[in-house]
OpenMM code with the backbone's topology and positions (N, CA, C; nanometers):
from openmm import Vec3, app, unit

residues = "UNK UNK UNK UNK UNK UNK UNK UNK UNK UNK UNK UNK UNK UNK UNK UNK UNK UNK UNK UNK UNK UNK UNK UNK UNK UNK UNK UNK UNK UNK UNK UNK UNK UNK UNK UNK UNK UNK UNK UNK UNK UNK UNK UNK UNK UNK UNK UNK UNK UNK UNK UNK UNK UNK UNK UNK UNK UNK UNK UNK UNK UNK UNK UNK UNK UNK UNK UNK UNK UNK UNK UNK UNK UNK UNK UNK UNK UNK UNK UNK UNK UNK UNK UNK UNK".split()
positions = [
    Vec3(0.6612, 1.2281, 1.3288),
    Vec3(0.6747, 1.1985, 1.1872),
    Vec3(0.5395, 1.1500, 1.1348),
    Vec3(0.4677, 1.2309, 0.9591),
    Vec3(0.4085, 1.1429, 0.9781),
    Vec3(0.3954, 1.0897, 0.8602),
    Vec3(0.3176, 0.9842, 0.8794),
    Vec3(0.3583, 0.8568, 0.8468),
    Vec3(0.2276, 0.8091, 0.7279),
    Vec3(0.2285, 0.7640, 0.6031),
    Vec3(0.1368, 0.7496, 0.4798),
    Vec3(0.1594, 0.6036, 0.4213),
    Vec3(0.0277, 0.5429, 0.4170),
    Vec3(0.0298, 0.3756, 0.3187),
    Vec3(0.0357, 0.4230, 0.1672),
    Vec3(0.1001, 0.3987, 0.0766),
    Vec3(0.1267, 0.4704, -0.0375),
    Vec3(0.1957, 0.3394, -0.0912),
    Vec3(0.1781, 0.3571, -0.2495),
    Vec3(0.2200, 0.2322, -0.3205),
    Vec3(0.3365, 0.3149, -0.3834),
    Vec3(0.4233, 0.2392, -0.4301),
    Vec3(0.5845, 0.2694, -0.4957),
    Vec3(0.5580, 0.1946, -0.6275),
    Vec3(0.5878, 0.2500, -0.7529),
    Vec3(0.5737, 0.2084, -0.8743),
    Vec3(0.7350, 0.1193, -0.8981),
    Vec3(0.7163, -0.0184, -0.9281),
    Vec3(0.8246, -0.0898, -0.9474),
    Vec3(0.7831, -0.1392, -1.1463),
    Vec3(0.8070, -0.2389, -1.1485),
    Vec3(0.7891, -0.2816, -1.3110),
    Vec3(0.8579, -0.2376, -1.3982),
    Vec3(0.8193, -0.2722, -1.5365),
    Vec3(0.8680, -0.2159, -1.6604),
    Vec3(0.7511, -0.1406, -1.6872),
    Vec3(0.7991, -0.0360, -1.8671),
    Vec3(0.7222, 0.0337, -1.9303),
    Vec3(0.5697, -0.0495, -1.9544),
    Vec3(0.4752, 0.0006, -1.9590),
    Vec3(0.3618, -0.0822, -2.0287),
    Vec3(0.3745, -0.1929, -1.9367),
    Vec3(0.3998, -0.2176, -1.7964),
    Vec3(0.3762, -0.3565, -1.7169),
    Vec3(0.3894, -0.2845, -1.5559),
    Vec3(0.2980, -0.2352, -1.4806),
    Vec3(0.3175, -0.1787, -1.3781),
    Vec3(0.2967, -0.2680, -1.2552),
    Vec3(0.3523, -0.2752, -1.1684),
    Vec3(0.3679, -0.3549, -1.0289),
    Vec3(0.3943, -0.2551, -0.9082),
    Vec3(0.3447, -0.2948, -0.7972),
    Vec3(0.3581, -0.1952, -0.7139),
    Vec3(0.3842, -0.2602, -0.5829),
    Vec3(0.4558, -0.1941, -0.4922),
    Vec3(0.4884, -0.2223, -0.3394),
    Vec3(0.3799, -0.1577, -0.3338),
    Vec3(0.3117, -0.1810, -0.1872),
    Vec3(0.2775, -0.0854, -0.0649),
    Vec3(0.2989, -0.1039, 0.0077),
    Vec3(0.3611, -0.0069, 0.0313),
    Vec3(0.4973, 0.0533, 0.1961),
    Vec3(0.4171, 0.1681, 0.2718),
    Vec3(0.4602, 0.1992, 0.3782),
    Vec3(0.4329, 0.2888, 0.5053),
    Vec3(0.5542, 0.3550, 0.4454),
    Vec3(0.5104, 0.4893, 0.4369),
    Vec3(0.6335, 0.5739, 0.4236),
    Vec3(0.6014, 0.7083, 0.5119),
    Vec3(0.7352, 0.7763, 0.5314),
    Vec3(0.7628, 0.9413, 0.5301),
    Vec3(0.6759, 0.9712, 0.5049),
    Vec3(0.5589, 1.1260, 0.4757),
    Vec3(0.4697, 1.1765, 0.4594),
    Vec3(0.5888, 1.2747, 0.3299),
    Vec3(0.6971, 1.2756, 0.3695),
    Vec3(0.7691, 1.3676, 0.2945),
    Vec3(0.8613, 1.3363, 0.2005),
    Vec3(0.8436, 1.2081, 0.2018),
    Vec3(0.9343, 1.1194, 0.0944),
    Vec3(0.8773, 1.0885, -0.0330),
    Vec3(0.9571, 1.1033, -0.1689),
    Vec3(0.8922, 1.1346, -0.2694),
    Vec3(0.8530, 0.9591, -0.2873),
    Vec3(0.8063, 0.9625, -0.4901),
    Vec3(0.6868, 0.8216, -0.4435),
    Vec3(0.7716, 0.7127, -0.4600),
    Vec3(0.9042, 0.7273, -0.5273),
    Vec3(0.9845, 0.5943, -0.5346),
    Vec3(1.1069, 0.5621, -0.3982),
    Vec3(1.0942, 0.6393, -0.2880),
    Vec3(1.1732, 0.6872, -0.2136),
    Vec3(1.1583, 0.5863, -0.1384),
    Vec3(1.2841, 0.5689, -0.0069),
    Vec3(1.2892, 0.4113, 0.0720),
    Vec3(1.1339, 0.4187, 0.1766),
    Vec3(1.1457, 0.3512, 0.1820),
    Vec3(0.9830, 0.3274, 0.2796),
    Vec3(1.0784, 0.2759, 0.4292),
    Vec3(0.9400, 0.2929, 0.5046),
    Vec3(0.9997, 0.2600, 0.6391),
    Vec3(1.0006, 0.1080, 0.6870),
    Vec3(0.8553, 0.0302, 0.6270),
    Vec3(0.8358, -0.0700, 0.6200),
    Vec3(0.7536, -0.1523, 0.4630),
    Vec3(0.7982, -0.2281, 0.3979),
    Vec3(0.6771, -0.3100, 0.2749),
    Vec3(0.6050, -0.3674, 0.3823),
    Vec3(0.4529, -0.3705, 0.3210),
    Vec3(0.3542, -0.4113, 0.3868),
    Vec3(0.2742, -0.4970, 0.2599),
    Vec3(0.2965, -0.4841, 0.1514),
    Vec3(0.2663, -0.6165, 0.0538),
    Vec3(0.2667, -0.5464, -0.0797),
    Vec3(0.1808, -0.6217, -0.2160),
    Vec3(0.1974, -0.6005, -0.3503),
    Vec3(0.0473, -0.5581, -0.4077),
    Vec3(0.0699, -0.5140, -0.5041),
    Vec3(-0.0580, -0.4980, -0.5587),
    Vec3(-0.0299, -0.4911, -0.7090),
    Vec3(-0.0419, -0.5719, -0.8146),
    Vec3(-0.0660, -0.6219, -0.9409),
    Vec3(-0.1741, -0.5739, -1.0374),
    Vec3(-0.1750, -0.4611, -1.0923),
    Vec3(-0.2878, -0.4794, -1.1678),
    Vec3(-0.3314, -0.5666, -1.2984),
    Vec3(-0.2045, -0.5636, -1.3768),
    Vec3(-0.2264, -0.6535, -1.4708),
    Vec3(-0.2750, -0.8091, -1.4237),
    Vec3(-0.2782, -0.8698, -1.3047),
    Vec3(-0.3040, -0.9920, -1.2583),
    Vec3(-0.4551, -0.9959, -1.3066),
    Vec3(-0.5182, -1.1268, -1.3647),
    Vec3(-0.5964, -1.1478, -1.4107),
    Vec3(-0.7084, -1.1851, -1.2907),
    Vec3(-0.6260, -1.2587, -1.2252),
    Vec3(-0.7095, -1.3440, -1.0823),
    Vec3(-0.6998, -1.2119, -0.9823),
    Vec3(-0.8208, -1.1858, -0.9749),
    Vec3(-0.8506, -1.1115, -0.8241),
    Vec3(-0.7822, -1.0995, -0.7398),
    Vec3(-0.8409, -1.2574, -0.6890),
    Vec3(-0.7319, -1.2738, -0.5712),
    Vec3(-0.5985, -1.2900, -0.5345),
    Vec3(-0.5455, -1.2898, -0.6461),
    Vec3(-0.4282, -1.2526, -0.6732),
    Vec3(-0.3154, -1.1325, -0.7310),
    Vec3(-0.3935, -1.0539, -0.7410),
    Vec3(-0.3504, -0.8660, -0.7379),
    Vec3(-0.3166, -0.8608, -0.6033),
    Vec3(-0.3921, -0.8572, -0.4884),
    Vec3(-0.3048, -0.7967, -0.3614),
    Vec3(-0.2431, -0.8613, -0.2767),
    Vec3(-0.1078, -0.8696, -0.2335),
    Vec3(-0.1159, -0.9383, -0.0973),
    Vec3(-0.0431, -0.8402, 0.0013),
    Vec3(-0.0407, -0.8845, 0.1058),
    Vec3(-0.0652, -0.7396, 0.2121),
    Vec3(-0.0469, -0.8495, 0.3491),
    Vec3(0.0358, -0.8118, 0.4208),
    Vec3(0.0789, -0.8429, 0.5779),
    Vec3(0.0178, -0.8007, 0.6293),
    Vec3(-0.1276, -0.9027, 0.6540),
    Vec3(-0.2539, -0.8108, 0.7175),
    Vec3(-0.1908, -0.7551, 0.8973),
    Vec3(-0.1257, -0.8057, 0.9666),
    Vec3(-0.1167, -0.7786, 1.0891),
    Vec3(-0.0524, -0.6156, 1.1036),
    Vec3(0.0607, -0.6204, 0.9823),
    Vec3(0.1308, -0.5457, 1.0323),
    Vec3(0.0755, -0.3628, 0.8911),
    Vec3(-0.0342, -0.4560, 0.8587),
    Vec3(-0.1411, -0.2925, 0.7993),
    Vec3(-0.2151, -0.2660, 0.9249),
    Vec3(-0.2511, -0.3176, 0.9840),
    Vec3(-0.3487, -0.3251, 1.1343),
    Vec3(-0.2477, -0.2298, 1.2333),
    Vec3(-0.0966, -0.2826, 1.2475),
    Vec3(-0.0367, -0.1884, 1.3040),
    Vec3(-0.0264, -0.0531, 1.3369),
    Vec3(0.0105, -0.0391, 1.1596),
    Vec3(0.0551, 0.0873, 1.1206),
    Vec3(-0.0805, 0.1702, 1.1082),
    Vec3(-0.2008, 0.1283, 1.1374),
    Vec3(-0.3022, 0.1902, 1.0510),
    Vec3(-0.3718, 0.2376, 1.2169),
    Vec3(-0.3171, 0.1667, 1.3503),
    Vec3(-0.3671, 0.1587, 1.4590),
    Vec3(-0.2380, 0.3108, 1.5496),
    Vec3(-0.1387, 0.2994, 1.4538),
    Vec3(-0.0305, 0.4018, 1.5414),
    Vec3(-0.0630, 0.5369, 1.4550),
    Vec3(-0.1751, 0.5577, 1.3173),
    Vec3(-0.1790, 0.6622, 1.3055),
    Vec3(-0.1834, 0.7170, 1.1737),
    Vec3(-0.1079, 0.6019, 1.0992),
    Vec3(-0.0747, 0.6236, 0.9748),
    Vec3(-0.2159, 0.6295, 0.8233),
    Vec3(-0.2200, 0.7440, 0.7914),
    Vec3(-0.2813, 0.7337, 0.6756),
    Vec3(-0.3065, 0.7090, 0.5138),
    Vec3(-0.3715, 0.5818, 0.4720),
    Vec3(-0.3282, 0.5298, 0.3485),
    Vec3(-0.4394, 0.6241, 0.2508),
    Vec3(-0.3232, 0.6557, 0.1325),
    Vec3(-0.3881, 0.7595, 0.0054),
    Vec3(-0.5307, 0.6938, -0.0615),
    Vec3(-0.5708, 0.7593, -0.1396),
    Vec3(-0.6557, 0.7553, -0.1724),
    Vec3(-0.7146, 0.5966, -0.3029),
    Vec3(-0.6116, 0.5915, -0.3069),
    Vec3(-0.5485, 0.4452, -0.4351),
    Vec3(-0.5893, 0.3198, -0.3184),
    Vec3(-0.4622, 0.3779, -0.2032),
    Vec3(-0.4662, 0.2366, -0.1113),
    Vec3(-0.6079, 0.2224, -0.0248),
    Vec3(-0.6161, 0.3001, 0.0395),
    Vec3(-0.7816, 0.3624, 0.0693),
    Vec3(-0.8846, 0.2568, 0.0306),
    Vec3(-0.8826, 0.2448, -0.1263),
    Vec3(-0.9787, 0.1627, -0.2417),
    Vec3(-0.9628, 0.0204, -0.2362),
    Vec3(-0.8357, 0.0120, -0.2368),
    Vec3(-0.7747, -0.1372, -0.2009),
    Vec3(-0.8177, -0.1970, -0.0495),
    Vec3(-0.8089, -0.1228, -0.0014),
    Vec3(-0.8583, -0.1924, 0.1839),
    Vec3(-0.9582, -0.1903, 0.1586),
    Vec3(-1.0491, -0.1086, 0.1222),
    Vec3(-1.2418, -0.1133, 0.1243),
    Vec3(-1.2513, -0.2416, 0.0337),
    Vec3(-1.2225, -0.3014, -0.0539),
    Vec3(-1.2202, -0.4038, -0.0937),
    Vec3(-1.1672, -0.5031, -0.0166),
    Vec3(-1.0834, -0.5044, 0.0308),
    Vec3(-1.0681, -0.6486, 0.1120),
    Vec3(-1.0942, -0.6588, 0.2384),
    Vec3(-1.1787, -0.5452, 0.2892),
    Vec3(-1.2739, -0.5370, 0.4312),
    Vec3(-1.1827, -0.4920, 0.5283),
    Vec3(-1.0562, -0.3926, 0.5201),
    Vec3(-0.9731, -0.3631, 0.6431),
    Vec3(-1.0242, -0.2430, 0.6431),
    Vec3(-1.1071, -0.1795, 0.7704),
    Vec3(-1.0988, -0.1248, 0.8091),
    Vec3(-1.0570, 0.0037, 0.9073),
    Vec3(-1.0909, 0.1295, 0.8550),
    Vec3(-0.9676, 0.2365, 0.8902),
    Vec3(-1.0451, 0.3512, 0.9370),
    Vec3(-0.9412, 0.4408, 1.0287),
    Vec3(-1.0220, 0.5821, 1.0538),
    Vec3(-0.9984, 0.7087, 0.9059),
    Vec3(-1.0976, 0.7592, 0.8952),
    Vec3(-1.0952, 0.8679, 0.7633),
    Vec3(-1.0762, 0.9822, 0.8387),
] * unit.nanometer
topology = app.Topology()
chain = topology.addChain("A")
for resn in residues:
    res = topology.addResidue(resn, chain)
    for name in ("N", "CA", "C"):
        topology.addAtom(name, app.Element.getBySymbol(name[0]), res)
């Protein structure tokens, strides 16, 4: 199976919030995930407070194979987790 870090659009209209989950490679984008692995906020004003993320268990999933899109991708290069491309 394989397996993608991909964010799920939650929120209201005009107020977007997002999971990022490990999902299906074949599961569409609001579809159940296999595991949440944290949030990501854009409207959040504070930096450091847009992402939070279960660093151990992104390390996991990112170590058994799994590849995060191009969105989440941007988000790890910012907070220094490093990944294979």
């Amino acid at each position: 199976m394989a397996v993608r870090i991909r964010m799920m659009r939650m929120g209201r209209k005009n107020r977007p919030f997002y999971r990022i989950g490990a999902f299906d490679a074949h599961e569409e984008r609001d579809g159940m995930a296999i595991e949440n692995l944290g949030t990501y906020d854009p409207m959040e004003s504070n930096s450091e407070k847009q992402v939070t993320l279960k660093r151990e268990r992104v390390d996991y999933w990112l170590s058994v194979g799994a590849k995060p899109t191009e969105t989440v991708a941007s988000i790890f290069k910012k907070l220094g987790i490093a990944f294979k491309k």
